[in-house]
Structures are given as structure tokens and as C-alpha cells.
N, C-alpha and C positions, 0 to 999 in steps of 0.2 A: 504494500500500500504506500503510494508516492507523499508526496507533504500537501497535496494539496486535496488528495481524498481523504487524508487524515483531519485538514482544516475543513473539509466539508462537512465531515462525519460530526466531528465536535459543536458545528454549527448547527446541526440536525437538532445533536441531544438538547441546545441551546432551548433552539426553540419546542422543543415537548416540555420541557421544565418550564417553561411560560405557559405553555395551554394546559399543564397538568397544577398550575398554581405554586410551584417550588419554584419562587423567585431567586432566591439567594442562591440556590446552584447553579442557575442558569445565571446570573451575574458573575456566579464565581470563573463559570469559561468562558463568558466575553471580555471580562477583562486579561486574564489569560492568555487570549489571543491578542487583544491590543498591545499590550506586555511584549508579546514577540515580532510585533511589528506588522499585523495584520492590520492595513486601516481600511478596510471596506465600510462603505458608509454604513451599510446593512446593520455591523454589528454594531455601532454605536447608537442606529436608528430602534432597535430591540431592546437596546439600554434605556432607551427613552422611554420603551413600551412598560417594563420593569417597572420604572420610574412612577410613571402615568399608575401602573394597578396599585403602588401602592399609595398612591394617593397625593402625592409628592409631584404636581404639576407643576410647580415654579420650574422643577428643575427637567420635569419634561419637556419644556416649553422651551426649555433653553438648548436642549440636545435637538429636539426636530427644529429649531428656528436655526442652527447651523447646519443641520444636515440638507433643511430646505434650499439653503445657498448654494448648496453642492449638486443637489438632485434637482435642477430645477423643472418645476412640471410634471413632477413625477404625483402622479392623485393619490397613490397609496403613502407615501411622505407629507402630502399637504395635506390630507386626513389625517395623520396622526393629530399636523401641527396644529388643525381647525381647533379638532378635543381638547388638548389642553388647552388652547386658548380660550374654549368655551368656558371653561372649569374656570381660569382666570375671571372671568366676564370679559375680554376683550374680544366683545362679538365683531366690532369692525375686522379684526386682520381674521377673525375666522370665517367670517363671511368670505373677504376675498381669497384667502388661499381656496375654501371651495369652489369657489365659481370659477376659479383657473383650474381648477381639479376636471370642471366639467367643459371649459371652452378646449381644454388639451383632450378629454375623452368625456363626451357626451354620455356616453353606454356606462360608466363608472358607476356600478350600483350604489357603492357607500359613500358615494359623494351626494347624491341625492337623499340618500337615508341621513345623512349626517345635517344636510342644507335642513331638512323636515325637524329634524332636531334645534338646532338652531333657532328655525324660526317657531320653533314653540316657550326654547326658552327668551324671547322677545316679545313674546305675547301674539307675534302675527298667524292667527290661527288660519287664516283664508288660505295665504304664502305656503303653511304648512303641508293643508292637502292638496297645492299645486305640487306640492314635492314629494308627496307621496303617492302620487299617480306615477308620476316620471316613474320613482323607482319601481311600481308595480308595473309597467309597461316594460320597464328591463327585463326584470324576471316576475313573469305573471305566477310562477309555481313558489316563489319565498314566502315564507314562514315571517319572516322578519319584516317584509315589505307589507302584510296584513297589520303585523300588529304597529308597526310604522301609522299606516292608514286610523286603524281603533284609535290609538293615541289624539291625533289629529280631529277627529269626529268628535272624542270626547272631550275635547278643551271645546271645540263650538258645543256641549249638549248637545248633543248626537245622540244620549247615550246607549237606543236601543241598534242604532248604525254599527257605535262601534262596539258594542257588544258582539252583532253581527263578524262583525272585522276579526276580534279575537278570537271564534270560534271556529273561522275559517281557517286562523293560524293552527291551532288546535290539530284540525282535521287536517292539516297540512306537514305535522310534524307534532306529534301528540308529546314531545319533551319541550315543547315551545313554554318557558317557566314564565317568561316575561306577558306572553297572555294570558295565563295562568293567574299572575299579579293580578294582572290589567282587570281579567273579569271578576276577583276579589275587589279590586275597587269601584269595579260599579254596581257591585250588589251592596257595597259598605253608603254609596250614594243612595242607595234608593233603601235602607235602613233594615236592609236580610243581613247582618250581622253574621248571624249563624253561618250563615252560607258565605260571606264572604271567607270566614276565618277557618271554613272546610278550602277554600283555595288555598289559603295563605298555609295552613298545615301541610297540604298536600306538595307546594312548594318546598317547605321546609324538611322534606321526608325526601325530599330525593337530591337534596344537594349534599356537596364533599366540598373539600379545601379546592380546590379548580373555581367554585362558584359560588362563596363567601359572599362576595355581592349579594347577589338573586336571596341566601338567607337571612341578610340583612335587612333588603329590602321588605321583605315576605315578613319579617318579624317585626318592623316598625308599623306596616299596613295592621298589621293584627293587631298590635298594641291599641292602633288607634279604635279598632271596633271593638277590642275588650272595654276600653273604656267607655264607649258607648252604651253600653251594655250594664256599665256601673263593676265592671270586675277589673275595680280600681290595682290590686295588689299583683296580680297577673298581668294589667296592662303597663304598669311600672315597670317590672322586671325585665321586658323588652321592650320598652322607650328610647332608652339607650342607642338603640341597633340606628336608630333615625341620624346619627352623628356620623355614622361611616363613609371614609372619603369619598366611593364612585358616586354614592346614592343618589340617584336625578334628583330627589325629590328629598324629604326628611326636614331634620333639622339643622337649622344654617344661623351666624358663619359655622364651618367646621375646624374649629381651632385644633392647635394641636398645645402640648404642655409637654414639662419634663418633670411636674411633680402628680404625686397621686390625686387620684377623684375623692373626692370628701365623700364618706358613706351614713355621714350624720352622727358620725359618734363624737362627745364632747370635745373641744379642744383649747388647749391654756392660750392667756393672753402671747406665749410666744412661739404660737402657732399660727402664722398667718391664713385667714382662710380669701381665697379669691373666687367672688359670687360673680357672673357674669353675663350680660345680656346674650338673648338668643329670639329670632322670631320677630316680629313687627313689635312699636312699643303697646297695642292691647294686649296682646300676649305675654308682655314684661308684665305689666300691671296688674296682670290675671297672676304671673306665677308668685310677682312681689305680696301678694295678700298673706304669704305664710313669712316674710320676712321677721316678723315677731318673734316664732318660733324657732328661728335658726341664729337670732341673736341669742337667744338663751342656750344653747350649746356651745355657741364659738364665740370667745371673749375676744379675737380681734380681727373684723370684718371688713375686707375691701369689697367694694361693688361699683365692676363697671357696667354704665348703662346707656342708657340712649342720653346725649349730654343736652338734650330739655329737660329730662331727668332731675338731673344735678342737684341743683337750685331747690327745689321740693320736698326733694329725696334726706340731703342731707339738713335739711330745716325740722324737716317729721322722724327724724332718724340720727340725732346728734352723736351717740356713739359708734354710728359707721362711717368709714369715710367712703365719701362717691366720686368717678372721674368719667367721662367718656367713655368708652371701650376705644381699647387701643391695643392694635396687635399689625403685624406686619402680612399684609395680602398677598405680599411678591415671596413669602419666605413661610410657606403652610401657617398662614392664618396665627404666628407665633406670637407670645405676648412681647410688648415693649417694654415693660416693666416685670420685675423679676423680686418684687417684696412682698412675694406669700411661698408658701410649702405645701400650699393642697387649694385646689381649683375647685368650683361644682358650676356648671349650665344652670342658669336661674332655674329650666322648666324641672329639673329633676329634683328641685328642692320638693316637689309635689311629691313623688316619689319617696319620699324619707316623713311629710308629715302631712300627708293624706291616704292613707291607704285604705279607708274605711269613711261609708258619706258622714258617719258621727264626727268624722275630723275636722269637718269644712264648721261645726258647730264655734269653734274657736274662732273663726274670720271676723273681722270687724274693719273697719275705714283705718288706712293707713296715713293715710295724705295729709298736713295741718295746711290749711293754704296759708299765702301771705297774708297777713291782718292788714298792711296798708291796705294792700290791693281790694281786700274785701269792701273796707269802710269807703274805697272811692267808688267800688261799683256797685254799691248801695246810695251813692249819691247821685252816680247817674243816671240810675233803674227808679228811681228816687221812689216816694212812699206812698202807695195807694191803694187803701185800708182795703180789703174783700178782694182782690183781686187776687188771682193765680197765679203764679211766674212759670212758666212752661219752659224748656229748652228743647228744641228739636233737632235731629239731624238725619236724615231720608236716604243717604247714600258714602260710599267711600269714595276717596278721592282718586283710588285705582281700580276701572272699571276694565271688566274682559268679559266674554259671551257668559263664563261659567259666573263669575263673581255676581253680573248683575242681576244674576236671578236672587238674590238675596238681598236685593237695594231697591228702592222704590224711585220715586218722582214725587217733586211737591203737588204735580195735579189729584195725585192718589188720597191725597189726604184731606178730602173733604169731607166727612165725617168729622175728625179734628177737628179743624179750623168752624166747623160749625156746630159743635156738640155744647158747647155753651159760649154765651155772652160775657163772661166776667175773666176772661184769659188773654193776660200778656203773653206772647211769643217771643223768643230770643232763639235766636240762630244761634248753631254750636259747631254747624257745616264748614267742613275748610274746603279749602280750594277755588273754585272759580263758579261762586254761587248766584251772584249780584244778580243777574238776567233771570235766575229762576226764582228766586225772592220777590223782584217784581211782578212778575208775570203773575205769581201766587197771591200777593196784594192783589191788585186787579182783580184777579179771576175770583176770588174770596171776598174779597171787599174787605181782609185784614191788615194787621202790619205786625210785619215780621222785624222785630227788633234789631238790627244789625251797627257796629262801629267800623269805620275804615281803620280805625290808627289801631285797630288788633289784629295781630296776625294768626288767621285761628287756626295756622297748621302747626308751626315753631312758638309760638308764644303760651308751653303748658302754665305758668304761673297766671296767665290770665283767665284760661280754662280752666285751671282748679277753682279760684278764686270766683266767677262767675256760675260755673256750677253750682257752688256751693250753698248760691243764693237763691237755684232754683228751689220752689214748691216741687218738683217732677220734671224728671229728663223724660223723652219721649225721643228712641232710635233706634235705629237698623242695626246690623253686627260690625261695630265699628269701633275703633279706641276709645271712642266718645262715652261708651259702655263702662270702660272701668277708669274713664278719667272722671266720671261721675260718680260711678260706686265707690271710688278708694277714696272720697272725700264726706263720702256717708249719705248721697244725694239717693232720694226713694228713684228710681230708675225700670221706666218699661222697656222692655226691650224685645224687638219682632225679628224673630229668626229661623230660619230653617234648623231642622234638629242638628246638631254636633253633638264633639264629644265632651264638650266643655260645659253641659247638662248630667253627665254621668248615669244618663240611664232614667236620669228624673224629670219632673215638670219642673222642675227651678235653676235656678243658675245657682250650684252650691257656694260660689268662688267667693263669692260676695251677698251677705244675706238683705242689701237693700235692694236687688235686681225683682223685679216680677218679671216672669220668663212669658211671652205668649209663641207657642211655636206653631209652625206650620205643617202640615199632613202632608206627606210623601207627595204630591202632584199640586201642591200649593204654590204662589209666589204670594213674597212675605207681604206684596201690597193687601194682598185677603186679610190680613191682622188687623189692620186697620182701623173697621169699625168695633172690635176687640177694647182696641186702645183706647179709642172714644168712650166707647161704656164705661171703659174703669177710670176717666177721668170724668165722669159724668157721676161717678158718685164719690170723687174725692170731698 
């Protein structure tokens, strides 16, 4: 055997030790080769790949962004380099090394699979299923190209289409895991719990070390419908899995650390604990309602959080101290400070002091607002005896086909606005409301309270503070939710069932929320005259 069937041969086993999931052997003999002088781009471009599963894309990003210089045009190199870029968020350059992927070879199926990707994580769902046609038109018999499609149908609400899609996969390749997922979370959408968590089992039953992913994936999904289900203590113990580096979907950022996970056991003032943001700020503010309870175990608490935060946090919270979250993007999501000895993900503090719905009985209002702020916006709501202070808010400020089936319009709320005579409205709507507030005036014959000099997306001190002062929030599923509830504000709230009901008719999180949900084929505007009623006998 010559030197170079011998370098063949070793590249083979190379790569079986990547598709069999034994990372480190298979690095251990491309560096080996490069060592003796082998520089084929190949091997370096496998390093990347290496790189890429374990999660570690800064530094994938940086081996296919040189090997792309090398290989120029090559689709199977500018797909690597698309992926991690995506992982980055730098969807510009992954955009275009695909679309050079596919002007060099149109026929390139995972260029189109990857573009479809892409454009889901961008929100452009229409772009998506133009891209997953392409690639079904490449190869009309893939497995991967169906559930490509399902994906895409399901971010438009599709979702008996791409059910469809997934099942095709299915019958197309009956170890196809990822439709497997896929139809686990549309049955977890339409509130068959049971049934989704016989997928997400069935997933978990047939994977190995090759496919960590897939049971990662498959056990974050189930977490999520145990909890919906109320089997809080089961859905905990695989919460966790939602952190793992590939995961499309989970819980994000995915930091990395070099000290342990705090598992809730007590710790001395010279133990640092690092509490850290994860998820949109509702979701901070959902997880921060047990912050009480994990001051009483760990005597010296950092928490980084959304830096609106800050200001609130550390006013209602004098013995912790609060910063932004700060961590390095380009270097796996590492922290930039290095003054604690044990980390925990806000959402998992759930996990250590909710296991049981008696737990949520301890919740009470965290938030103390500003006392200026309060007493100025009592003087410009100013005093007028019998009257209601209402706040509302109808919608988020990030809408997509899926999200806005859970948001309304101010036209919807005529009921409201007419259920009685004696109510002030105040807007609690961020973002780009002015045109619909009018229009709602007008079409009502009301007035919807609003200030220009507040900024009601970045300005939380003013939103506490104004909340504080409503008689009753009235809102969709929005931050608005527990920027009201953590300040002790009575809070209705219209939503589609989640998991953040536990199984119940109430929102445990926070015991001032009154929960009105929607029946499986509802939009949350049906609540509506719900709302009305219950404000009709405040």
C-alpha cells in the first residue's frame, strides 16, 4: 500500500468517526495528517465540520471562511460556511455564499435546503416555501426535502399541510427523526400532548451518540408538553436539553461556562452564584418571580439581565447586584466577566423551586417601581374620583403568520371600549401604535391615553411605574403580562393555551394574572367579550 492509499485510507476512517459521532478520533487523524504535511483543503474543511457538531461555530466559521478563499465556488464549502454563519446570525454573508452555491450549480440540493432554512430563520416564511419547492423539484423522492416543505407550511399555519409534509417524509424513509419531531410539535400545537410526547419518546428510543442532536431536540419538545400537562418535575429534568449547541430551536443565547450549573443547593457569601438572562424579557420576568427564593440559598448573587432591567431590578433587589448580560458572541456565547464559581439560566431556577403547582403559592410582585416616577404619573393621569384606569395592549411588536394568531387589532375590541362609561384607557402598546390608536378613537368614539416623550419599548421604569397605577391591565401574550404582574397590577390576560399555564386555568407564575384562554380553533380576539364581562363587574 503506496503513501497515498495509506492517506486515503486514514481519511476514510476520518470521516466514519464524524458520521459515527467520535469527534475527537476523527480530529485526532486530521491533525495527524496536517502534522505531516498533508494540506488538502478537505481535511481542514472536516475540521470545520468537527468544529461546527460541537457546537463551537466561531471557530467553524473561521476554518470554512478560509477554506472558502481557497475553494472558490465550491457549494458543498459554501454550505458549510452558510451554517455556521447562520448559527452566528450573520445571515447577510450566508445568504450570499448560498446563492453563489446555487448560480455555480442550480441542481445543488442543500443549497436550496439550507437557503429554506435561512429564510425561516429570518422570518421570511413565503421565500421559504419558494425554496423548498426548488429543492423538492431536485429530488422529488427526499425525505428531507418533505420535511424541509412541513417546516415551511408550519411557520405560515399550515398546520394540517405540513403535517401532511411530515408524513410523506415518514412514508418516504420511516427513520426520518426530524419529522418525527416535526409531527410531535404539531400535535403539542393543537394540545394532544399525549400524543405529541409518544413522538418525542419514540425519537428518543432510537437514537445513539451519532445523533445527540435529534435527542436533545426530542427531549426539550417533551419537556415542553410535560409541562403543559402540569408534570412540572419530569418536564424540569429535560428543560435543560433546550441549551444544546445545534438545537434550531430551544433555549437561547446558548452560553457556554467553565464553572458548574448551580443545582440549588445552598451557597456561602464566597461562592459566587451567576443568575443569567435567557429568552425574550416576558420570559425573564416570568422566570425572575422565584428570584426571592434563590436569594435565600445563595448569599452572593450576580444577575445578568436585559439592561432595562437594571435600574428596577437592582432598586427591588438591593442585595443583588444586576448588569446587562455580557458575554462574547464571536467566542461561544463566553462570559466577559469571570466573578462567580457557579452559573444557572434564569429559566431553570423554575426547575429547582417549582416542581409542584403548591410552589407557585409563594409568588408575589417583585418589582418596587420608582416613587418619583409614580407620584409624576399620578399627576399627569391626575384625579378623577369613580373612574377606572384600564391599560391595554392588543398585540407584540414582533408579528409572523404563527405569532399573530395570538394578537389581536384594536378594531376587535369593541366590547371593551364599550362595556362601560366610567373607563380611562392608557396604552401600554410599544412600537409603532399612533395610526391605530386613532383610528380606534374615531371608530369608538374613545381616547386612548397615550404620551410621546415615553418610550414604551426601552423605557421599563416608566412601564412599571404606570402600570402600577392601573385599576386592571387588559393584554395579549406579551411582556406587558409580567411587566404588570411583577408590580402587583390585577392583570387579564387573552391567550392561547401554553405551557406557562401548567396544565391549569390560571397563570401560576404570578397570582394577580386572571388567565382567559382560548379553545384549540380559537383566535385570542374571541376572548374579548370574556374581558369585557369581567371588567363589567369590577
Amino acid at each position: 500500500m503506496n503513501k497515498t492509499q495509506i492517506s486515503e485510507k486514514k481519511f476514510s476512517n476520518a470521516i466514519n468517526f464524524i458520521k459515527l459521532g467520535k469527534l475527537d478520533a476523527a480530529q485526532e487523524i486530521l491533525h495527524e495528517m496536517l502534522s505531516k504535511g498533508h494540506t488538502n483543503a478537505e481535511i481542514k474543511s472536516n475540521l470545520g465540520v468537527i468544529e461546527f457538531k460541537r457546537g463551537n461555530y466561531w471557530e467553524a466559521y473561521q476554518i470554512f471562511l478560509e477554506i472558502k478563499e481557497i475553494l472558490k465556488n465550491d457549494p458543498d464549502v459554501l454550505n458549510r460556511f452558510a451554517l455556521a454563519a447562520m448559527h452566528l446570525q450573520r445571515y447577510a454573508e450566508a445568504e450570499s455564499a448560498l446563492k453563489s452555491a446555487v448560480e455555480s450549480n442550480p441542481s445543488h440540493f442543500d443549497s436550496w435546503i439550507n437557503l429554506c432554512t435561512l429564510a425561516g430563520f429570518q422570518g421570511q416564511d413565503v421565500k421559504g416555501l419558494e425554496y423548498a419547492m426548488r429543492a423538492i423539484a431536485v429530488r422529488p423522492t427526499s425525505a428531507g426535502a418533505y420535511v424541509n416543505l412541513g417546516a415551511c407550511l408550519q411557520a405560515c399555519n399550515r398546520m394540517d399541510d405540513a403535517e401532511h409534509a411530515f408524513e410523506t417524509a415518514l412514508l418516504l424513509d420511516q427513520n426520518q427523526l426530524t419529522a418525527m419531531i416535526n409531527l410531535g410539535v404539531i400535535a403539542g400545537i393543537k394540545n394532544q400532548n399525549e400524543k405529541a410526547i409518544t413522538y418525542y419518546d419514540e425519537v428518543i428510543n432510537r437514537t445513539g451518540p451519532s445523533l445527540v442532536a435529534k435527542e436533545k431536540e426530542a427531549k426539550f419538545y417533551k419537556s415542553i408538553s410535560l409541562l403543559k400537562i402540569g408534570q412540572l418535575r419530569e418536564g424540569w429534568q429535560l428543560y435543560d436539553a433546550g441549551f444544546y449547541p445545534s438545537l434550531p430551536q430551544g433555549r437561547t443565547p446558548k452560553r457556554t461556562f467553565a464553572v458548574a450549573q448551580w443545582d440549588g443547593r445552598p451557597l456561602s457569601v464566597d461562592e459566587p452564584l451567576l443568575i443569567w438572562k435567557e429568552q425574550g424579557v416576558g420570559d425573564e420576568l416570568l422566570f425572575l418571580s422565584c428570584l426571592p427564593e434563590a436569594e435565600l440559598q445563595a448569599k452572593n448573587i450576580i444577575v445578568e439581565c436585559d439592561h432595562r432591567l437594571v435600574s428596577p431590578l437592582s432598586r427591588s433587589f438591593p442585595g443583588i447586584r444586576f448588569r446587562a448580560q455580557a458575554f462574547d458572541k464571536e467566542n461561544n456565547f463566553s462570559p466577559l466577566f469571570n466573578d462567580f464559581l457557579f452559573h444557572c439560566p434564569i429559566g431553570s431556577m423554575f426547575g429547582m423551586f417549582r416542581q409542584d403547582l403548591s410552589d407557585f403559592d409563594r409568588a408575589k410582585k417583585i418589582i418596587s417601581p420608582d416613587t418619583n416616577l409614580v407620584d409624576f404619573y399620578k399627576r399627569r393621569i391626575g384625579a378623577t374620583p369613580g373612574r377606572l384606569k384600564v391599560g391595554i395592549c392588543w398585540r407584540s411588536g414582533s408579528l409572523t403568520t404563527m405569532r399573530n394568531l395570538n394578537y389581536t387589532s384594536l378594531s376587535d375590541w369593541k366590547d371593551i371600549f364599550s362595556c362601560r362609561d366610567d373607563i380611562d384607557f392608557f396604552n401600554l402598546q410599544y412600537g409603532d401604535f399612533s395610526e391605530e390608536v386613532r383610528n380606534a378613537n374615531k371608530q369608538f368614539g374613545i381616547h386612548i391615553n397615550w404620551w410621546p416623550d415615553i418610550n414604551y419599548k426601552d423605557s421599563f421604569e416608566d412601564l412599571f411605574a404606570l402600570s402600577s397605577l392601573m385599576d386592571v391591565v387588559v393584554t395579549v401574550g406579551t411582556a406587558v403580562t409580567t411587566i404588570a404582574a411583577s408590580v402587583g397590577t390585577p392583570t387579564i390576560l387573552l391567550a392561547g393555551k401554553n405551557w406557562t399555564s401548567f396544565g391549569t386555568e390560571q397563570y401560576p407564575a404570578y397570582p394577580y394574572v386572571t388567565l382567559l384562554q382560548t379553545s384549540d380553533d380559537e383566535p385570542v380576539s374571541a376572548l374579548i367579550p370574556k374581558a369585557a364581562d369581567l371588567l363589567i363587574n369590577l
